[in-house]
N, C-alpha and C positions, 0 to 999 in steps of 0.2 A: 738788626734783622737781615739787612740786606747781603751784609759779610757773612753770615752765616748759610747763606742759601751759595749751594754749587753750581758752578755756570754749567759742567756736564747736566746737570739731573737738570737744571731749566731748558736746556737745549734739549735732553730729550721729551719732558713735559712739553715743551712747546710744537715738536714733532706731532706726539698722539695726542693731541687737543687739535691741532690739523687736520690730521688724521681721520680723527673723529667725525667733525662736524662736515668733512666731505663725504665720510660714507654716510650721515645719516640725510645730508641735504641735498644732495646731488641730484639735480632730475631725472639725468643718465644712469640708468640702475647698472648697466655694464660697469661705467666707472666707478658709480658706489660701489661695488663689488670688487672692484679693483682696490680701492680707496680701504676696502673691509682688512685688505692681504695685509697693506702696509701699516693698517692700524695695528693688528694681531703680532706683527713682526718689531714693534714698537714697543708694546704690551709684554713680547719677551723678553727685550730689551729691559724692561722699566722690571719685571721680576729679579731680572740678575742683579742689578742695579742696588735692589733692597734685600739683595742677600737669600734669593728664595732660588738656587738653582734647579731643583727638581721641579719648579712651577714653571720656571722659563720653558725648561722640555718640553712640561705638558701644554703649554701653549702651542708653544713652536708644533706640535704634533695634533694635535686636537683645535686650535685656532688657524694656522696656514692651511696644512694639508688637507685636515679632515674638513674642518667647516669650509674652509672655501672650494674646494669641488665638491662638497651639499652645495654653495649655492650658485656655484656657476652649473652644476646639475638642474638646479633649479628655472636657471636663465635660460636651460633646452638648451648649451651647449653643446652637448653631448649625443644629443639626439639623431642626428644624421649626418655625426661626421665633424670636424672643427676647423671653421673658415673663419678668422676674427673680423675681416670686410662683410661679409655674408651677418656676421652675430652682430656686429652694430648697429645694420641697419634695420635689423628687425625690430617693428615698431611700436612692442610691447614690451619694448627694452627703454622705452623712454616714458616718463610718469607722465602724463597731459592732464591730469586730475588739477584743480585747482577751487577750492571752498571758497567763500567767501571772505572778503576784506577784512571786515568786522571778527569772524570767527579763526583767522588767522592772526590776528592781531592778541585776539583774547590768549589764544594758547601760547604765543609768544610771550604775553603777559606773567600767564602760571606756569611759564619752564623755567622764565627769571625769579617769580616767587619760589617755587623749588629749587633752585639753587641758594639762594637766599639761606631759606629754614633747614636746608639739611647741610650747610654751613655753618651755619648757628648755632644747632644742634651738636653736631660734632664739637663747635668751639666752648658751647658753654654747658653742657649738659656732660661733654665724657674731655675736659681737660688733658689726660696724663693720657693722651696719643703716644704709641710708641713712634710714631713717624707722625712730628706736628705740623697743625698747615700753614705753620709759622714761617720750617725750617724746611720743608716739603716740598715743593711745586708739583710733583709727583700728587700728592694728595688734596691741593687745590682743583687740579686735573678731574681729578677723579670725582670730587662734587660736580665740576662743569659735563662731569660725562651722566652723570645718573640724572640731573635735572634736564640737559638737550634730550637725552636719548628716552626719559619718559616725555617730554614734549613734541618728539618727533613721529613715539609711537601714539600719539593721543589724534597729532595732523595729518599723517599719511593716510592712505587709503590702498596704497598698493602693498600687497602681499608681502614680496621681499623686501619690500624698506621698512616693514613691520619688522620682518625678521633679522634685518640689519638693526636694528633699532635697540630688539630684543638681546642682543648678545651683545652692543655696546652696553647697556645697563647693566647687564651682567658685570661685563666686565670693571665697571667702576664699581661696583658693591663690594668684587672681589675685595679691587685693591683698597676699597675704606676698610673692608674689614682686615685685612695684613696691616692699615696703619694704625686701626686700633691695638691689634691683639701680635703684632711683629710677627718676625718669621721663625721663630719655633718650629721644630719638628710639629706639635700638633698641632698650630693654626696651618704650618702649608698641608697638612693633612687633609683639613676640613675646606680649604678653599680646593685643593685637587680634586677632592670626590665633588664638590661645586663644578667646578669645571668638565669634568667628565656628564655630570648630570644636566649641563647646560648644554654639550655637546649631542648628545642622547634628543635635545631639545628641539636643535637645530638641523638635526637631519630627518627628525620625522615632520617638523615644517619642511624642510625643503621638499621632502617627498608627497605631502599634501598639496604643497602649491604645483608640482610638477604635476600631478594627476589631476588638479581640476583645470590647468591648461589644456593636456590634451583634450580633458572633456569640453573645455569652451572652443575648440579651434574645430573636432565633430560637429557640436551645435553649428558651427560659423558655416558648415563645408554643405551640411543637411539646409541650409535655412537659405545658400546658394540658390538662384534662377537656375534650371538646368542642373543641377547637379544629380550626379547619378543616372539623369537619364542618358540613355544610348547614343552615341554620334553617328 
């Protein structure tokens, strides 16, 4: 097994499983967002990788470009101008949300049974993988991405780590479905229009959480001692 597995494809599986679980765990939503670029840029890597060049594109185009300025849009980047000392220290760039012991423990519990059963599934349920998770690291990957990335979006409570969350799962579904169904003209077909529609996904969240910001930071300015009134 182990001769069979490429040290390139485990170096770069080992890259976006890095990748990954910094954009979804990060408290720093700046640098999860950061953390999102390199993942995406990884992701198009790992499509050339398996022989899917028009998929790389569309990441490389719809993953870098487009969804990370949705969500550095989202971070109010953009909003008056780009100062990245100014954008760190702004303090709703940092998650301080924290649940309980008990209830963090549990979802940690059912993101490793989701990885577990949806490896399982894959091994014993649809054997004849075009990309197995035998010979694969790439598609071991990509279970560890859809069981964190559902257990991250189960624990968060902040908006964009939801939405960081949401398009890492994406993106491992992608890629089990390419290791089911390979890279054929019609499977990269059907994961592009995925991708495009995941896209589509990510920019009308970015654009909802950018517009109940401004609405909570009004509330914040109205709810002010003194605000509005005259000097």
């Amino acid at each position: 097994m182990l001769a069979s597995i490429d040290l390139w494809e485990a170096g770069l599986a080992a890259c976006l499983a890095l990748a990954a679980l910094v954009c979804l765990f990060d408290r720093h939503v700046a640098r999860a967002t950061c953390a999102f670029l390199a993942f995406s840029l990884a992701m198009t890597l790992a499509w050339w990788w398996l022989g899917a060049p028009w998929l790389a594109l569309l990441e490389l185009v719809l993953g870098v470009l487009l969804t990370g300025t949705a969500l550095f849009y989202a971070l109010g980047a953009f909003t008056h101008g780009f100062s990245w000392r100014a954008f760190q220290r702004e303090s709703h760039h940092v998650d301080t949300f924290q649940g309980p012991v008990s209830h963090r423990f549990a979802r940690a519990a059912l993101t490793l049974a989701w990885c577990v059963m949806i490896g399982a599934v894959i091994r014993l349920v649809v054997p004849g993988m075009v990309y197995s998770l035998s010979e694969h690291p790439l598609m071991i990957v990509a279970v560890l991405m859809v069981g964190t990335a559902m257990g991250a979006f189960a624990l968060h409570r902040h908006r964009l780590r939801r939405l960081l969350a949401f398009n890492v799962l994406g993106s491992g579904v992608f890629l089990l479905m390419t290791g089911l169904a390979g890279t054929e003209e019609g499977a990269q077909a059907l994961v592009g229009v995925g991708l495009v529609i995941a896209w589509f996904g990510s920019l009308l969240g970015a654009l909802l959480i950018r517009h109940l910001h401004s609405h909570e930071d009004e509330a914040g300015e109205e709810d002010t001692p003194g605000a509005g009134s005259p000097s």
